[in-house]
C-alpha positions in Angstrom: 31.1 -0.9 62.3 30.7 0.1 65.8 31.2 -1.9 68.6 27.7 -2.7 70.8 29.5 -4.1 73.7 31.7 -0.6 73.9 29.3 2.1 72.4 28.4 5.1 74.2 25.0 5.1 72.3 22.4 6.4 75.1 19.8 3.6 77.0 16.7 6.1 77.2 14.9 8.6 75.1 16.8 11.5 74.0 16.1 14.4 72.2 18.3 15.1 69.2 19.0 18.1 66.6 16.8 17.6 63.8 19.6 20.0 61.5 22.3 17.4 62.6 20.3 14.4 61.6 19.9 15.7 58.3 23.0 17.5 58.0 24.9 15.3 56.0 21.7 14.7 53.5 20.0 17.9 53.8 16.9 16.0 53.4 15.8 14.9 57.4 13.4 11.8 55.4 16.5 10.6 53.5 18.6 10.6 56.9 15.6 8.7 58.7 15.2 6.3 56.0 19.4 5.2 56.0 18.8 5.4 59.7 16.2 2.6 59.6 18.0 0.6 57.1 21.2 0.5 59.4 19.4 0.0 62.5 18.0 -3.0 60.9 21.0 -4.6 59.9 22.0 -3.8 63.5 19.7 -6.0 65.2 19.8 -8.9 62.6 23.1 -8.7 63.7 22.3 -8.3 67.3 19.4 -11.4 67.3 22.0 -13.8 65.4 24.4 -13.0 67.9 21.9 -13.6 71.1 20.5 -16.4 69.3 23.9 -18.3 69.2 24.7 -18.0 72.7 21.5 -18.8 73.9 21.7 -22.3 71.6 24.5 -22.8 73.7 22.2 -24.0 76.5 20.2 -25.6 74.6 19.0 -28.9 75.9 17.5 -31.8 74.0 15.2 -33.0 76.9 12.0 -31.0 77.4 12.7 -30.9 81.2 10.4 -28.3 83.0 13.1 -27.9 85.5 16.0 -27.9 83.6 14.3 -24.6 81.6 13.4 -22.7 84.6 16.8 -23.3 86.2 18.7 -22.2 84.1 20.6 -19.6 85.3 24.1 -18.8 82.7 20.9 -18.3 80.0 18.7 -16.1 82.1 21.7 -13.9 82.5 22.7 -13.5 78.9 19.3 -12.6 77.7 19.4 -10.0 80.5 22.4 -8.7 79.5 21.4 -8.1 75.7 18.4 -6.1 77.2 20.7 -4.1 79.2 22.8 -3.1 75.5 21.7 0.0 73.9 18.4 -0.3 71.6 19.4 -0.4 67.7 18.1 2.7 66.9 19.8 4.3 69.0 23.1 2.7 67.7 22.3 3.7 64.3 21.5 7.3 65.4 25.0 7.2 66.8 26.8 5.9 64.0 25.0 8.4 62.0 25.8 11.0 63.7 29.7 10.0 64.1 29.7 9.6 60.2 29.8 5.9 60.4 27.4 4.7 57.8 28.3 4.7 54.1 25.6 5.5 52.0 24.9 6.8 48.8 22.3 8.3 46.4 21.4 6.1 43.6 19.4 8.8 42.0 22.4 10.8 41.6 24.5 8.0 40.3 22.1 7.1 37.6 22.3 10.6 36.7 26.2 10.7 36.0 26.2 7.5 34.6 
């Protein structure tokens, strides 16, 4: 599991190796697809975690004031849009050999 807070995945757009991507598959639509599967669980993990924070500010009175002024809450949400986009987390982990995966096709076949 890779740490978001701590990850060097990159912020913008970058071109990758298409033959390291599907390196550990030889098959670049297999890679993709466990790509898109991690990425995700990455930012169901990523929205629960946003989501609990920003409950911490929560109020029970539907001030108009109170919402617009709140500073501590405009903050974190800013700070979770500064974090590195999932896919580009899942790329990284991918390319660190981070993700376990495995080909149920060829299971079925042994079995």
């Amino acid at each position: 599991m890779i740490d978001i807070k701590t990850s060097k995945a990159p912020i913008n757009t970058v071109t990758l190796d298409k033959t390291k991507i599907e390196e550990p598959t030889q098959n670049i639509y297999e890679a993709i697809s466990i790509i898109a599967k991690r990425t995700e669980q990455i930012s169901l993990d990523v929205r629960k975690e946003l989501l609990e924070k920003l409950d911490e500010f929560a109020t029970h009175s539907e001030s108009l004031e109170e919402i617009f002024e709140n500073r501590e809450q405009i903050e974190v949400s800013r700070y979770y849009e500064r974090l590195p986009k999932a896919h580009a987390l899942a790329v990284e982990e991918w390319l660190n050999d981070n993700i376990y995966y495995r080909n149920t096709k060829e299971d079925q076949e042994n079995a």
